[in-house]
C-alpha positions as CSV (number, residue, x, y, z in Angstrom):
1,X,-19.5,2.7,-13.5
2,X,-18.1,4.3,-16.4
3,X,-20.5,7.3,-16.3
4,X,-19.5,7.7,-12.4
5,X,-15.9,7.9,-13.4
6,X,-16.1,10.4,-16.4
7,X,-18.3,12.2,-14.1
8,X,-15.7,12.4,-11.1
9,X,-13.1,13.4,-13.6
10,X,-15.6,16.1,-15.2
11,X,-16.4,17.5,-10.9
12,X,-12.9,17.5,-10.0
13,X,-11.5,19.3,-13.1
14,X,-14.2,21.4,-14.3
15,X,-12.7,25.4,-14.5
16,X,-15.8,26.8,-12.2
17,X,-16.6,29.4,-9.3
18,X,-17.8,28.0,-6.4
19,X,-18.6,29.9,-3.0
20,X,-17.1,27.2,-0.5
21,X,-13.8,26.9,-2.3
22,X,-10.9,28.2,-0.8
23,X,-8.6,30.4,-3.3
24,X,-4.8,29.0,-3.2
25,X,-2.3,31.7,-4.6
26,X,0.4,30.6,-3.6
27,X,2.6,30.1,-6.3
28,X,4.7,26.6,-5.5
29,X,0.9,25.5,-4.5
30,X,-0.4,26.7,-8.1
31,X,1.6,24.9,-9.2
32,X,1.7,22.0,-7.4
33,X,-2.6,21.8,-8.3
34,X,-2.0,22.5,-11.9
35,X,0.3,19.7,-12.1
36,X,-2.4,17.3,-10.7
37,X,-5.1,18.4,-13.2
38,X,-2.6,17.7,-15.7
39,X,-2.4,14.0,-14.5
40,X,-6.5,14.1,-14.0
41,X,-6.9,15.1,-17.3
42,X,-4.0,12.3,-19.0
43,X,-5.8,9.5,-16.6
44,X,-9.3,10.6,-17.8
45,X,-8.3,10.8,-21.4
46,X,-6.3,7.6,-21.8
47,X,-9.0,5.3,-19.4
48,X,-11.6,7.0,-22.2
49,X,-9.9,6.4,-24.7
50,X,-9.7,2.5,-23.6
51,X,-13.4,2.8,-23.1
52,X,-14.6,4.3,-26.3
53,X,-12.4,1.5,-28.1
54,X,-14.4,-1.0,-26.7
55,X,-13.0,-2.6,-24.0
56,X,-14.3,-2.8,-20.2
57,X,-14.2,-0.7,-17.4
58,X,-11.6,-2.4,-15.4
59,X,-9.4,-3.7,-18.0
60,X,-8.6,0.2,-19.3
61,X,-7.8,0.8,-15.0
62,X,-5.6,-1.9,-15.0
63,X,-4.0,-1.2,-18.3
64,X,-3.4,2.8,-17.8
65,X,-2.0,1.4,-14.3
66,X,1.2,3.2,-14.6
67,X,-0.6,6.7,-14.7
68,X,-2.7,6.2,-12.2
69,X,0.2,5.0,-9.5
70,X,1.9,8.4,-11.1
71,X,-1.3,10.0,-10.2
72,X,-1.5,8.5,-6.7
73,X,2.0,9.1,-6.0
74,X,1.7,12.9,-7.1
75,X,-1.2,13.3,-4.9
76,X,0.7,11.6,-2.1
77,X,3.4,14.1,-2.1
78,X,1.3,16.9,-2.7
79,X,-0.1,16.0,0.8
80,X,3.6,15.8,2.0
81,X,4.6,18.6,1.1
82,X,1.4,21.4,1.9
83,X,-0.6,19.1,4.9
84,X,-2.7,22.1,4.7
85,X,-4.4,21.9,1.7
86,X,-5.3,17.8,2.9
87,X,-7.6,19.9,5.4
88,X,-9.2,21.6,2.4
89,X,-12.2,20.1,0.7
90,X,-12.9,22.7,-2.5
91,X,-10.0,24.5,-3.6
92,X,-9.5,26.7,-6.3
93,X,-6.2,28.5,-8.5
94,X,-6.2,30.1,-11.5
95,X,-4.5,27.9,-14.8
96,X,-1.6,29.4,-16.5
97,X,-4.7,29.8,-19.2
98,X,-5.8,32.5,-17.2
99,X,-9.1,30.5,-16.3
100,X,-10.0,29.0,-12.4
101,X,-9.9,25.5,-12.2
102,X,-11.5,24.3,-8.6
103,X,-10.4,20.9,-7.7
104,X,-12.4,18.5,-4.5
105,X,-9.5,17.4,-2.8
106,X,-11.4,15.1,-0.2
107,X,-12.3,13.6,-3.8
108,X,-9.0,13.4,-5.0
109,X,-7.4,11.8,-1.6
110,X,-10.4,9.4,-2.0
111,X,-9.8,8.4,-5.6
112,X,-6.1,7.3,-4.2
113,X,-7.1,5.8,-1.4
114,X,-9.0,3.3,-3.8
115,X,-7.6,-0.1,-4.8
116,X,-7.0,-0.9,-7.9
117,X,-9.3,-3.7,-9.5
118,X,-6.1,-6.0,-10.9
119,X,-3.3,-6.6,-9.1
């Protein structure tokens, strides 16, 4: 489970060119994207971070809880706000580091959709 995770993470946030993704230049959309991959990245990092200290799976989801409902709640308004892009499957935006970043949103939506494993 762990390596599915990092491996999600990795997929969803890796700065690539792909053929099927849909460019988004819009800037409040930019934005918007970047803002996501910058919770990916904090979630990824601190459930890691958990892992490679030694403890379980679940136990670092349930203990980085708060960033993931951040996570979940950013990804819920991003939806809210540009219903278009919840259409979109692969998109893609350039970073403020001048590189393209292509992000699966049906993955993303999916990852919310999710229950956490505490409660």
């Amino acid at each position: 489970m762990r390596y599915l995770v990092t491996l999600i993470l990795f997929v969803m946030g890796s700065p690539v060119w792909s053929a099927a993704s849909v460019d988004i230049t819009d800037p409040s959309q930019t934005a918007a994207l970047a803002a996501i991959q910058h919770k990916i990245d904090n979630v990824s990092s601190a459930v890691m971070a958990c892992i490679d200290s030694g403890q379980d799976h679940p136990s670092c989801l349930c203990q980085n809880q708060p960033l993931i409902a951040d996570f979940n709640a950013s990804v819920t308004a991003l939806f809210k706000a540009y219903p278009n892009l919840a259409k979109q499957d692969l998109v893609q935006f350039k970073a403020e580091n001048g590189l393209w970043v292509t992000q699966s949103l049906s993955t993303i939506q999916q990852q919310v959709r999710t229950p956490p494993p505490c409660h």
